[in-house]
C-alpha positions as a printed NumPy array, in Angstrom:
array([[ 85.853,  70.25 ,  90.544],
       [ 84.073,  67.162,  92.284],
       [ 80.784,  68.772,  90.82 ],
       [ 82.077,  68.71 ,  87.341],
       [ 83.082,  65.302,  87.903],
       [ 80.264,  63.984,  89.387],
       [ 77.955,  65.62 ,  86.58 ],
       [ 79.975,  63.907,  83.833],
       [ 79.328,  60.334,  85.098],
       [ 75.88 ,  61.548,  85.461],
       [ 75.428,  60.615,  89.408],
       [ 73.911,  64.309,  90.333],
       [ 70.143,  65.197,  91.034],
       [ 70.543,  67.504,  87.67 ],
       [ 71.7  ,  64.788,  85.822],
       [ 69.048,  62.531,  86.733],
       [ 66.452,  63.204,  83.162],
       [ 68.62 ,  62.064,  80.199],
       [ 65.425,  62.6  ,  78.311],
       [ 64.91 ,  66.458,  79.139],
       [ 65.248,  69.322,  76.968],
       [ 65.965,  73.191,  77.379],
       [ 65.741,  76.002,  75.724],
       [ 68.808,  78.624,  77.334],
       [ 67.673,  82.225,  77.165],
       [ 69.534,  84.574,  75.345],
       [ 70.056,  86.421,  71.783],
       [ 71.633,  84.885,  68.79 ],
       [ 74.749,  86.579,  67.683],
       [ 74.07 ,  85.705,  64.076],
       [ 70.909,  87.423,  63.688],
       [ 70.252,  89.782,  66.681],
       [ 66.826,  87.514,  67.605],
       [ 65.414,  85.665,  70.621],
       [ 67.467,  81.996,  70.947],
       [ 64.67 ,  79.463,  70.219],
       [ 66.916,  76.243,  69.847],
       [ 66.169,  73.478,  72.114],
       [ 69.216,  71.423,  73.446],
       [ 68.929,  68.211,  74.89 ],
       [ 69.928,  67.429,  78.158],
       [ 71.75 ,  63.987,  77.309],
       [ 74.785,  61.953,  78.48 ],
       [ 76.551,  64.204,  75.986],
       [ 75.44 ,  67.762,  76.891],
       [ 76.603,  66.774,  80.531],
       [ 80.38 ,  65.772,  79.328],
       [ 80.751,  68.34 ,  77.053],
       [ 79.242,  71.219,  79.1  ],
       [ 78.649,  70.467,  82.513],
       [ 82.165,  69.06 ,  83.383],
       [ 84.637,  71.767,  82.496],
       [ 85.559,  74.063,  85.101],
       [ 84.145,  77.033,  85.301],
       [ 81.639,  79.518,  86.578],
       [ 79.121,  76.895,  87.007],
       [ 81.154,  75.225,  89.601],
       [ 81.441,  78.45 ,  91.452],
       [ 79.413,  77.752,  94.726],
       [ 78.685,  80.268,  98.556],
       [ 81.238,  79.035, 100.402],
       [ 80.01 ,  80.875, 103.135],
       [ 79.86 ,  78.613, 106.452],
       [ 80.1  ,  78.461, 109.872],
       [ 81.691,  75.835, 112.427],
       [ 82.152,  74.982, 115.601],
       [ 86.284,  74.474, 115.526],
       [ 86.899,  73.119, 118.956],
       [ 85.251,  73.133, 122.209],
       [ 87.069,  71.918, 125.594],
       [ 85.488,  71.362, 128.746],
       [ 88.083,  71.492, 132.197],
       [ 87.678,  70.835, 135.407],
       [ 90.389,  71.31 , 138.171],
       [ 89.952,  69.348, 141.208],
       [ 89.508,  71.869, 144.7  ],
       [ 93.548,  71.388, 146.398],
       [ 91.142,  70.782, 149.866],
       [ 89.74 ,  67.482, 147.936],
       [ 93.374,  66.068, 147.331],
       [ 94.566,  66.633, 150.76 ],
       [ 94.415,  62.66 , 151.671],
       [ 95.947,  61.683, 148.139],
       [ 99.406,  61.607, 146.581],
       [ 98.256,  64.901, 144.081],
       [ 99.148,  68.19 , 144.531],
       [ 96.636,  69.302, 141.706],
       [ 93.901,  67.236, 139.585],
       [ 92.297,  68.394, 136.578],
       [ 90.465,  65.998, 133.509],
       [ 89.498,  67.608, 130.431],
       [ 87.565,  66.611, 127.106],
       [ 88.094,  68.264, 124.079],
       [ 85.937,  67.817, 120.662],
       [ 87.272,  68.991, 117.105],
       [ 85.708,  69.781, 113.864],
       [ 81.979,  69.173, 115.937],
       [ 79.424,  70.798, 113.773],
       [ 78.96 ,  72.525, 110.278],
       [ 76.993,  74.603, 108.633],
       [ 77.606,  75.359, 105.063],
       [ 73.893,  75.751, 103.536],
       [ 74.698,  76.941, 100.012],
       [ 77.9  ,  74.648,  99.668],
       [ 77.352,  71.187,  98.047],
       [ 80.854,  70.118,  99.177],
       [ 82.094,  68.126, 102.473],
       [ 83.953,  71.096, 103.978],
       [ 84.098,  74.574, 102.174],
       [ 87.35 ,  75.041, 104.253],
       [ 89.158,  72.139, 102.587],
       [ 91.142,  72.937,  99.481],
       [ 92.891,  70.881,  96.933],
       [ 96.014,  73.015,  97.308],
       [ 96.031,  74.888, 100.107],
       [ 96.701,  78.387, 100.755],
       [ 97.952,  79.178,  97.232],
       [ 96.61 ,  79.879,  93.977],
       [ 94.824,  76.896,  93.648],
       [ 92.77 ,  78.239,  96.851],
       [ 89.337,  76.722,  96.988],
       [ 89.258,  74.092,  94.386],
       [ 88.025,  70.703,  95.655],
       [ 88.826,  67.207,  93.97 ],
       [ 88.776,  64.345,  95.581],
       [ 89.508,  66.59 ,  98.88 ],
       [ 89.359,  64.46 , 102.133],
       [ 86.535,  66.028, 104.436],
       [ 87.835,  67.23 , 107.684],
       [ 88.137,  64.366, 110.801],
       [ 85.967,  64.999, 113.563],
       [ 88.196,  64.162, 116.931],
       [ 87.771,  63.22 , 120.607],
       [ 90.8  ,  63.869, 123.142],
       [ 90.388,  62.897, 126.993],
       [ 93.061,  64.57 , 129.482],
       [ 94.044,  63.958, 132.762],
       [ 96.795,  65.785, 134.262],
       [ 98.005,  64.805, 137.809],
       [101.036,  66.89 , 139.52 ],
       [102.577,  65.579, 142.877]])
């Protein structure tokens, strides 16, 4: 749905020539021959179109991401020996790192307007996923 939107107020790439025409292959139902009318590509062809929703909004959502990735390390007990811990361990952990998604036009093809239901992969006005940072230390004694 942000495609349809953003093709209506004309601020796509396809949107860019207000002064190009097409001619849309196909038959004529009215008299069986090839279609030889020429449309223009205007302001107007783009609202009344290129902004409903439908099959030309349809995009491969296919992608792939790196979710989360933690890195740990636990201090050797024979290290702590002349300190108050018992155990030592520090840990960084990085969400939402990296994305791939090269037939989607969209932030995150994961991201949905309404979830899990029937409204499943519709985007408008979506918010793209956060990318995070956490630091951990963890002391026992």
């Amino acid at each position: 749905m942000d495609g349809h939107y953003l093709d209506f107020y004309g601020t796509t790439k396809k949107t860019e020539d207000r002064t190009a025409t097409k001619v849309f292959d196909g038959i004529r139902e009215s008299d069986g021959t090839v279609n030889t009318t020429v449309v223009k590509l205007d302001q107007k062809y783009y609202q009344n179109n290129e902004s409903v929703v439908d099959e030309t909004g349809v995009e491969d959502g296919t992608y792939y991401k790196l979710r989360q990735v933690t890195l740990a390390y636990n201090f050797n007990p024979s290290l702590l020996k002349r300190t108050p811990f018992k155990g030592l361990s520090i840990a960084a952990t990085g969400r939402n790192l990296w994305i791939y998604a090269p037939h989607y036009t969209g932030s995150d093809p994961e991201v949905s307007l309404y979830g899990t239901g029937n409204g499943a992969s519709f985007t408008n006005f979506v918010t793209p996923t956060n990318r995070s940072y956490n630091f951990a230390i963890k002391a026992t004694f």
